[in-house]
C-alpha positions in Angstrom: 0.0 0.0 0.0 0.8 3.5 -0.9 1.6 5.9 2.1 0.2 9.0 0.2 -2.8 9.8 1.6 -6.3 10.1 -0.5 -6.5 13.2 -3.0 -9.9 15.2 -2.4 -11.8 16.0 -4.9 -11.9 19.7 -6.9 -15.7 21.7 -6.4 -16.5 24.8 -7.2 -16.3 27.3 -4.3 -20.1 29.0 -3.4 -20.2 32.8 -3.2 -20.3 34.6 0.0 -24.2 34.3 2.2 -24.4 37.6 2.8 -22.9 41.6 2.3 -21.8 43.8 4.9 -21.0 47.3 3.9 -20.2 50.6 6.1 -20.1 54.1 6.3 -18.9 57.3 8.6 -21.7 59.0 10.5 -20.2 62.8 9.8 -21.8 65.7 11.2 -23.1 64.4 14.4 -23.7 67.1 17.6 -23.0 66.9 21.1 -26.7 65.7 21.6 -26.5 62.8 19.4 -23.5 61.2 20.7 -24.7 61.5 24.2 -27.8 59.8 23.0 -25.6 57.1 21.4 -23.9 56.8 24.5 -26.9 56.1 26.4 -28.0 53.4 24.4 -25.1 51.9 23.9 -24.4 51.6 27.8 -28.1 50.6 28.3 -28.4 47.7 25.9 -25.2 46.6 26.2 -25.9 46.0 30.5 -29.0 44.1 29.0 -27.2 42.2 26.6 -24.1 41.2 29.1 -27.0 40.1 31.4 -28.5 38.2 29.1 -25.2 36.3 28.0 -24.9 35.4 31.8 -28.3 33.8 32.3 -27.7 31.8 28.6 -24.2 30.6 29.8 -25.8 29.4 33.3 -28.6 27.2 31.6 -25.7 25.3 29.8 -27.2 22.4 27.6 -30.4 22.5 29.2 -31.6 25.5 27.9 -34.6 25.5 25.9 -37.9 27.5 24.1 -39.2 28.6 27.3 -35.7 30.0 29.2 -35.6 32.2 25.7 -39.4 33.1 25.9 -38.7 34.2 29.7 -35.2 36.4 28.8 -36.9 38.0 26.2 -40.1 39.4 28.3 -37.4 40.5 30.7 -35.4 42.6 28.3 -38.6 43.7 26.7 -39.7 45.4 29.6 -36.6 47.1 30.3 -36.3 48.2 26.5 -38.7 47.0 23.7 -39.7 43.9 21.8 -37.6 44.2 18.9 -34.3 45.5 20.7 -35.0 42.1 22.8 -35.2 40.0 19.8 -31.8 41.2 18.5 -30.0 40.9 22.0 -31.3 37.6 22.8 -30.1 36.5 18.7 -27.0 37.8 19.5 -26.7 36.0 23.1 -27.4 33.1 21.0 -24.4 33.9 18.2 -21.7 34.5 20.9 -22.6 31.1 22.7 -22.2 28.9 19.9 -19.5 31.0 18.6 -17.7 29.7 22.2 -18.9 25.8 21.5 -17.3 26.1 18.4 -13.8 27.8 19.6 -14.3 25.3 22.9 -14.2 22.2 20.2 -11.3 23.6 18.0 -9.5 24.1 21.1 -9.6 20.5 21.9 -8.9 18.9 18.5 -5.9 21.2 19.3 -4.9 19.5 22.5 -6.0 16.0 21.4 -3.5 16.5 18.4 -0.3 17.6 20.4 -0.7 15.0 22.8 -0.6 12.0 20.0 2.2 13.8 18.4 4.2 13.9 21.9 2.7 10.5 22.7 4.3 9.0 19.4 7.7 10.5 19.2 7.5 9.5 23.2 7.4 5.9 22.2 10.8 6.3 19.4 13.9 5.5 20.5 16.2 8.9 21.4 17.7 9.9 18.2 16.1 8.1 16.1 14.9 9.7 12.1 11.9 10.6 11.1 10.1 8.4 8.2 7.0 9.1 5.9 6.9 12.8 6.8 6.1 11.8 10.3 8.9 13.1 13.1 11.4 10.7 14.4 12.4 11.0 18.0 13.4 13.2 20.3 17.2 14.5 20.6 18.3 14.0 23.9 16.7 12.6 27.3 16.7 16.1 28.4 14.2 16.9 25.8 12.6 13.6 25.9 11.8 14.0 30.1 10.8 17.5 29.3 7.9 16.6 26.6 7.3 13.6 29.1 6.0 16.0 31.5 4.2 18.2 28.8 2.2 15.6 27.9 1.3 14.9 31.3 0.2 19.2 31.4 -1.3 19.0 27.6 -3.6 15.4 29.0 -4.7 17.5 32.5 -5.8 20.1 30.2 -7.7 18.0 27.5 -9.4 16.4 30.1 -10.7 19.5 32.1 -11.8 21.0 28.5 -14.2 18.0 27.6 -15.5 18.1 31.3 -16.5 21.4 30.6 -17.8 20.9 27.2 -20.0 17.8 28.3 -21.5 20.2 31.2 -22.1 23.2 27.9 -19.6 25.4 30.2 -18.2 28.1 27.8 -16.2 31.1 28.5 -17.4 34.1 27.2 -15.8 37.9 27.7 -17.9 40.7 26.0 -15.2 43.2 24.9 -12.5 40.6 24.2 -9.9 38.8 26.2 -6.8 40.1 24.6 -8.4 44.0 25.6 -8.9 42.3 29.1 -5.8 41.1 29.6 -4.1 44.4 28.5 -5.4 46.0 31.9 -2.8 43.9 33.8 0.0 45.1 31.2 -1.1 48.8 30.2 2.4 49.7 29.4 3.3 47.8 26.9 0.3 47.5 25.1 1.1 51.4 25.1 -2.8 52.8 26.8 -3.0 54.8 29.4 -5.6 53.8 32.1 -8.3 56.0 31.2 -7.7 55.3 27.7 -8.3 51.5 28.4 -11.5 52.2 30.2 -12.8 54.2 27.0 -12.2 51.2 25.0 -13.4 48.7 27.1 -16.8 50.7 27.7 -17.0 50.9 23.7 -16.4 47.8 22.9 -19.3 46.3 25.4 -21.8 48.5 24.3 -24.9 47.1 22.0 -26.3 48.9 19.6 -27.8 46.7 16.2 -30.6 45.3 15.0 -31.7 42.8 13.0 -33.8 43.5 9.7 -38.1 42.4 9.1 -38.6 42.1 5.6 -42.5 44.1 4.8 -41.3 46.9 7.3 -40.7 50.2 6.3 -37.2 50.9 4.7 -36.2 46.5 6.1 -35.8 48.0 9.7 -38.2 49.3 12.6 -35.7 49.8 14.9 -32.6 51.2 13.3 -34.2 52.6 10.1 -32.1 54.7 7.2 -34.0 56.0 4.5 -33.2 56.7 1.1 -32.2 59.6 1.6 -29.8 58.8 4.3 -31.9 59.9 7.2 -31.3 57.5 10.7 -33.6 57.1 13.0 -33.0 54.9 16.1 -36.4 53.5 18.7 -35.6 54.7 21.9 -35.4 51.8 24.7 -38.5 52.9 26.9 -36.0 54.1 30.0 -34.5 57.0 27.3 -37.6 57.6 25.3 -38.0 60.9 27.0 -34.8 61.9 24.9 -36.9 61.5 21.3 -36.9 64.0 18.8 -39.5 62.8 16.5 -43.2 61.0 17.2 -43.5 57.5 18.2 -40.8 58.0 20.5 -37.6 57.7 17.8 -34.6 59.8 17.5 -33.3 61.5 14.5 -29.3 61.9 14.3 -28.5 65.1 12.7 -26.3 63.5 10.0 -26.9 61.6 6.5 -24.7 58.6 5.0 -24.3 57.4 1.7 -22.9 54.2 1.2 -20.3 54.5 -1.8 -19.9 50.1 -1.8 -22.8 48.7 -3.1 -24.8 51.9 -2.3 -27.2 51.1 -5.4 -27.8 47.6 -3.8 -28.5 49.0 -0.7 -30.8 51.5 -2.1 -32.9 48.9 -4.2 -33.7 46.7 -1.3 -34.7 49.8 1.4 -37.1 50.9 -1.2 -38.4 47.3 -2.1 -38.6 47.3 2.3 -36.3 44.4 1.7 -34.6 43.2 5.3 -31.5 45.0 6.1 -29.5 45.1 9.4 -28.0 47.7 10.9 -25.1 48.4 13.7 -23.8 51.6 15.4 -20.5 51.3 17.0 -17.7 53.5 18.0 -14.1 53.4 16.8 -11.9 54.9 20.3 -8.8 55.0 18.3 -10.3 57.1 15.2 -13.0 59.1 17.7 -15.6 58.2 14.3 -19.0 56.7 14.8 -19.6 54.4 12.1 -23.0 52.6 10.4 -22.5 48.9 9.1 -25.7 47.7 7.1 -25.7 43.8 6.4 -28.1 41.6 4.4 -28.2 37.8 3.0 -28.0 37.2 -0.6 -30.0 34.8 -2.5 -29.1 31.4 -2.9 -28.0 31.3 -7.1 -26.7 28.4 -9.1 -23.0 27.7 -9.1 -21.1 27.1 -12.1 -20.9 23.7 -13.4 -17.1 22.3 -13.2 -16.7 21.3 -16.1 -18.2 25.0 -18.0 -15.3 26.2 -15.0 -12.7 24.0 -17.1 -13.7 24.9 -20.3 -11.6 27.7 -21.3 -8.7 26.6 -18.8 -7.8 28.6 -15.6 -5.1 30.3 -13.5 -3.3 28.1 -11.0 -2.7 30.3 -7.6 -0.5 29.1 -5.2 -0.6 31.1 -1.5 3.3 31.6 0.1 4.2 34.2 2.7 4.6 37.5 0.8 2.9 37.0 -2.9 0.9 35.1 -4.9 2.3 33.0 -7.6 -0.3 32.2 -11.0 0.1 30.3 -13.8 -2.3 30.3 -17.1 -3.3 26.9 -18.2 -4.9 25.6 -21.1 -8.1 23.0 -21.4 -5.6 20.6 -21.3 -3.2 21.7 -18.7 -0.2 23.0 -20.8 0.9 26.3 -19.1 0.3 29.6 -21.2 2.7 32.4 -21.4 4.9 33.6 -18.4 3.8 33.1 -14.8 2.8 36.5 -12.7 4.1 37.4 -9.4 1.2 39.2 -6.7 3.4 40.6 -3.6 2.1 41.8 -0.5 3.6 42.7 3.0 2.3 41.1 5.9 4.0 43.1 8.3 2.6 46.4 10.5 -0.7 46.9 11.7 -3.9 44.4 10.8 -5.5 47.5 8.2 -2.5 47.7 6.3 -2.1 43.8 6.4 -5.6 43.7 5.1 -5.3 46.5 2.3 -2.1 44.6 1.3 -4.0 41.2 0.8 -7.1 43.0 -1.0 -5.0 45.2 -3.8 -3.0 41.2 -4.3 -6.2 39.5 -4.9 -7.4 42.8 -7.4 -4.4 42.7 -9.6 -5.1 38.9 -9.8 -8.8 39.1 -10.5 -8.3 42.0 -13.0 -5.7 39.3 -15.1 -8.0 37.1 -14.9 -11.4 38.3 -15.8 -9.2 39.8 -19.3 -9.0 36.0 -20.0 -12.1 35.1 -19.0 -10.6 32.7 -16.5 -11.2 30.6 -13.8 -9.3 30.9 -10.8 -7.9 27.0 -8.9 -6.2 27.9 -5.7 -5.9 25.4 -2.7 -8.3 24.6 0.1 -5.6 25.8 2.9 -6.4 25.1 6.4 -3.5 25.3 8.6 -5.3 24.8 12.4 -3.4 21.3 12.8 0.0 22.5 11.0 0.1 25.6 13.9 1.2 23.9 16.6 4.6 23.5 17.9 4.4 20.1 18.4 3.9 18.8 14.9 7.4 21.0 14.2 9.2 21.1 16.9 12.3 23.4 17.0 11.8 25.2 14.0 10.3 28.1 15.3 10.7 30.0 12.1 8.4 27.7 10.1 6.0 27.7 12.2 5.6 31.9 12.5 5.8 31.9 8.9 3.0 29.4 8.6 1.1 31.2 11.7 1.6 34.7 9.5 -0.4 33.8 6.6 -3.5 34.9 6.8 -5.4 31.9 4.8 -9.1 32.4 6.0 -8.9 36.1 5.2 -7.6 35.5 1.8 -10.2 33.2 1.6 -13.0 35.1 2.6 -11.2 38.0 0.2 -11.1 36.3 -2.6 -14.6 34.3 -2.4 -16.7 37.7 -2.2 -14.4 39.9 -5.0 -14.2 36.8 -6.8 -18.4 36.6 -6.6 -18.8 40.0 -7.5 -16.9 40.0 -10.4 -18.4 36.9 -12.0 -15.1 34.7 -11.6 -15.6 30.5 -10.8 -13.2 29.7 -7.8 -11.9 26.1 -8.2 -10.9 24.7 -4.3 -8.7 22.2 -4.9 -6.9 19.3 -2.3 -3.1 20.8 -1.1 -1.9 17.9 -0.8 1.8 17.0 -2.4 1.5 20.4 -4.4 4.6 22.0 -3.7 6.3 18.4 -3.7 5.3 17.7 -6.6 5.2 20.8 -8.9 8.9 21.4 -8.3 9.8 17.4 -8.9 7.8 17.8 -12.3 7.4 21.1 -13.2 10.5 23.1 -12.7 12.7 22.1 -14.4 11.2 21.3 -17.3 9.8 25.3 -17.3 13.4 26.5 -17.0 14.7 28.3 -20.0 17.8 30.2 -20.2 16.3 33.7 -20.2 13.6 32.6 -17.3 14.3 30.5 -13.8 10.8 28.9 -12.4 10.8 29.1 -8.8 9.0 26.3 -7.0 6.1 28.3 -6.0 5.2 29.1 -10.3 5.5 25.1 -10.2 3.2 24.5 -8.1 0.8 27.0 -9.2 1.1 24.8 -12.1 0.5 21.9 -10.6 -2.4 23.6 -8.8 -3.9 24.1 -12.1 -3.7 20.6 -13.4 -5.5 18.9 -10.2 -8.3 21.8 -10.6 -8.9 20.8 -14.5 -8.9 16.8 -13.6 -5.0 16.2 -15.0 -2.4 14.2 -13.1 0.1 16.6 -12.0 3.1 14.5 -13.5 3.5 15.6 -16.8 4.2 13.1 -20.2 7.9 12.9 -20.9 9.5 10.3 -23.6 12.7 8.7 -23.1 16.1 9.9 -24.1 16.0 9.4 -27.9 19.1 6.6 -27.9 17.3 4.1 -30.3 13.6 2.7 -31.6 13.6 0.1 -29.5 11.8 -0.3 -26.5 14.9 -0.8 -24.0 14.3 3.2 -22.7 11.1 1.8 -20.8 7.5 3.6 -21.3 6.4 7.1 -20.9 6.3 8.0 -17.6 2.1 8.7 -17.7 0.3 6.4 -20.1 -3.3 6.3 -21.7 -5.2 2.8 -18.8 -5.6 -0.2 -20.2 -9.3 0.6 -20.6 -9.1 3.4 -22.7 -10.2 2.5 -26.1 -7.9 3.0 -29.1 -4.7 3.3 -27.2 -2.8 1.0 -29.2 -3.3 2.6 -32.2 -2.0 6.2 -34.2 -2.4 9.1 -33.8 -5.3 11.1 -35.4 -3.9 13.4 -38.1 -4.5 16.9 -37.8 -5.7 18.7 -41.1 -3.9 21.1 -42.6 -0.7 21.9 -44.0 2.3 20.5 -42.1 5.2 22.2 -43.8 5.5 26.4 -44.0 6.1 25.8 -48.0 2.4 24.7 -48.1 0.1 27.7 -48.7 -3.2 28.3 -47.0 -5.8 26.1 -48.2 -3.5 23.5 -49.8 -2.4 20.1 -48.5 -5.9 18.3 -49.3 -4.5 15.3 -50.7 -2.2 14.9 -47.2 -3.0 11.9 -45.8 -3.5 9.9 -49.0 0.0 9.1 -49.6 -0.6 7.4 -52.8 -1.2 10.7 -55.0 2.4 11.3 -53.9 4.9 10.6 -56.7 7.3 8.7 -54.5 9.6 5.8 -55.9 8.8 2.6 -54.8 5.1 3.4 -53.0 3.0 1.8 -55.5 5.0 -1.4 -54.1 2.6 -1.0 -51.2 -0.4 -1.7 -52.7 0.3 -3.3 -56.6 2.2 -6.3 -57.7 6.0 -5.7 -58.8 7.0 -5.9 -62.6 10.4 -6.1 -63.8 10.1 -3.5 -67.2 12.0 -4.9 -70.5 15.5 -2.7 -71.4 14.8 0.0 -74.3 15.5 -0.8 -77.8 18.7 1.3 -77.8 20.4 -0.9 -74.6 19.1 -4.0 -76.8 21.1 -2.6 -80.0 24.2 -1.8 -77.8 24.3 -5.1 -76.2 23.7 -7.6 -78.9 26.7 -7.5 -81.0 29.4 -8.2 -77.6 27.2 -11.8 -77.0 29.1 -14.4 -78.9 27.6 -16.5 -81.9 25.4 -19.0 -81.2 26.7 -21.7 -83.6 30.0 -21.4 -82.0 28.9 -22.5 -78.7 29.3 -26.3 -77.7 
């Protein structure tokens, strides 16, 4: 048996569920902040509240614990501010179940990796791309007692997941655990308090398809009006009847502002959240929505015309054109990007990448194969050991936001995404692919090969490609070709079908119609192929010139 593990299948990647577009709320007043303020703080006590009484009922919560949370918050604000707290108490919980189950697939994984290398003799080598043992008894009775720490800690984390005991911190734990360490994450104490208080406050609501503009309690018009329904404890702060406020400023949403416009006047749903950016002192409006379900491309109308082969690495983007049938096209094209500074400009970097590369290929009118990367299990420090390098690298690579990136632009502009298995890519583009694609003017590096090979698994091809032996001799001592037609494809044992057309440059347009019939050729000794051979009789003039040298007959005895 084979140790290379099963090759998934290529599918075409679905668009994005929803949209989520945003805009500045300029030109607010003293008045309307302070009312922000107010609601924010309010709902967002309600909604920490809430998240406590969810996370006490556990597993055993059911229809009537949610019907009993919502009457309380609606008293305390109003129906429809309820609903969206309660949805949201609901979002953040299983949010925490899922975290809570990746976090022990983590653990589960480093203690079998520790737990095998544990039972290898000291020194010994690694085999099959799995790690050999550990270096030294020093490091082996050090990851001895590891294990023993990673086992303690696996086991408290299923208790807690069998009980539905999750962990929950509204505002974020990294912000939480900068109050113990204010100076170097560079924030002042007051500062920290600002953001904290920002980041726990509530203020969304979820959209009701039928209402008026797709929202009845954060509702924009048209015209870029917002209006907000007071809580009932701050509806003696309403500027306009049936206890709303008006905020003093308009937005226009420049992304997909005509979408966003088409569905408030059809009183599509729409939801909407107000939140406050500390660092930029900016208030800001996000409106969300789902998008229909539509029919994905077919894969094989995604293969038609060929595609580009994308393979992910640490600071660009490396494509390949292919062919229909997996011949790369032209020169390969290099995407950079810097993945170093803050997370905006890590994020601007990746999006203007994935634009040049969409822009190429949309020119083409090209699919797009790049590789179905998931790197949870290849994270951890266990699976690499001492190469802490790697392992940074590999942590620095921000796959599921390139992923996300590249399924909505990819979406809006009309381009198929091909997902395709990662496994033996690299491995196997550069034994195939990169030398072969070497000229003299032109190195391949072994991320262009494996875009290539990339490409190939996405259109259904093998990635090894079809060489022919050295040409020593005819006969068949060189071996076979190194990818050959199955024994159960039919016709494999015979020619090749002739392509029409000339086949030398002296051969006009048009001519060469008598090609494959070689007998209209004049060439000596064809006939022989198909008619019997005749020997012809010598010309009368040899006959003449021959006769007189042959000696009489009567003198022969």
């Amino acid at each position: 048996m084979s140790g290379l593990r099963v090759v998934a299948a290529s599918f075409v990647v679905p668009g994005p569920s929803g949209v989520a577009i945003r805009d500045s709320l300029k030109g607010l007043t003293v008045q309307d902040e302070n009312v922000l303020r107010l609601v924010g703080g309010l709902l967002g006590s309600l909604a920490s509240r809430d998240l406590q009484a969810r996370c006490a009922a556990g597993l055993d919560h059911d229809g009537d614990q949610w019907a009993r949370r919502k009457r309380v918050l609606t008293a305390q604000s109003s129906s429809r501010w309820a609903g969206s707290i309660t949805k949201a108490t609901h979002d953040q919980w299983a949010l925490a179940r899922r975290g809570q189950l990746a976090h022990m697939q983590a653990l589960q994984a480093g203690v079998d990796a520790i737990a095998y290398r544990l039972s290898l003799p000291i020194g010994a080598k690694g085999c099959g791309g799995r790690p050999g043992g550990y270096r030294s008894r020093q490091e082996w009775f050090a990851k001895s007692r590891r294990l023993h720490l990673l086992e303690d800690r696996l086991e408290k984390a299923r208790a807690q997941w069998q009980a539905g005991r999750v962990r929950v911190v509204r505002g974020g734990k990294r912000l939480l655990r900068a109050r113990h360490n204010l100076q170097a994450a560079n924030m002042t104490e007051s500062g920290w308090r600002g953001r904290w208080e920002a980041e726990r406050w509530f203020c969304q609501a979820d959209g009701e398809s039928g209402k008026r503009y797709g929202n009845e309690t954060i509702r924009v018009g048209p015209d870029g009006e917002v209006s907000i329904k007071l809580p009932a404890p701050l509806a003696h702060l309403a500027n306009a009847s049936h206890g709303r406020y008006v905020l003093a400023c308009r937005v226009g949403f420049r992304h997909r502002g005509e979408q966003w416009a088409d569905r408030v006047c059809a009183n599509r749903a729409v939801a909407y959240r107000i939140h406050y950016d500390v660092g930029r002192d900016r208030w800001y409006l996000t409106a969300s929505w789902r998008n229909p379900q539509v029919q994905m491309v077919p894969l094989e109308a995604a293969r038609a015309k060929g595609l580009v082969g994308v393979d992910m690495n640490a600071d660009h983007l490396a494509a390949w054109r292919l062919d229909a049938h997996g011949s790369p096209v032209g020169a390969p094209r290099r995407f950079d990007y810097d993945l170093t500074g803050s997370a905006p400009h890590r994020d601007a970097q990746v999006r203007h990448a994935l634009i040049r590369l969409l822009h190429w290929a949309r020119r083409h009118h090209l699919a797009i194969a790049i590789e179905d990367l998931d790197f949870t299990a290849e994270k951890t420090r266990e699976k690499h050991g001492r190469r802490k390098r790697f392992r940074r690298l590999i942590s620095g690579m921000p796959t599921a936001r390139l992923r996300a990136r590249l399924v909505s632009m990819a979406a809006e502009l009309g381009i198929p995404l091909i997902a395709v298995d990662p496994a033996y890519t690299s491995r196997w583009g550069a034994q195939y692919w990169q030398e072969p694609l070497t000229t003299t003017t032109r190195t391949t590096t072994r991320h262009e090969a494996a875009a290539v090979a990339i490409g190939r698994r996405a259109l259904g091809h093998p990635v090894r490609r079809r060489t022919a032996p050295p040409p020593v001799h005819r006969s068949d001592e060189q071996g076979h070709r190194t990818v050959r037609a199955a024994s159960g494809v039919p016709g494999r044992e015979g020619t090749r079908p002739r392509v029409p057309g000339p086949r030398t440059r002296s051969v006009g347009a048009g001519r060469g119609a008598k090609a494959g019939d070689q007998r209209a050729h004049n060439r000596s000794g064809h006939a022989a192929e198909y008619e019997p051979w005749h020997q012809d009789s010598l010309p009368l003039s040899l006959q003449e010139r021959y006769s007189y040298r042959l000696p009489p007959q009567e003198g022969r005895t």
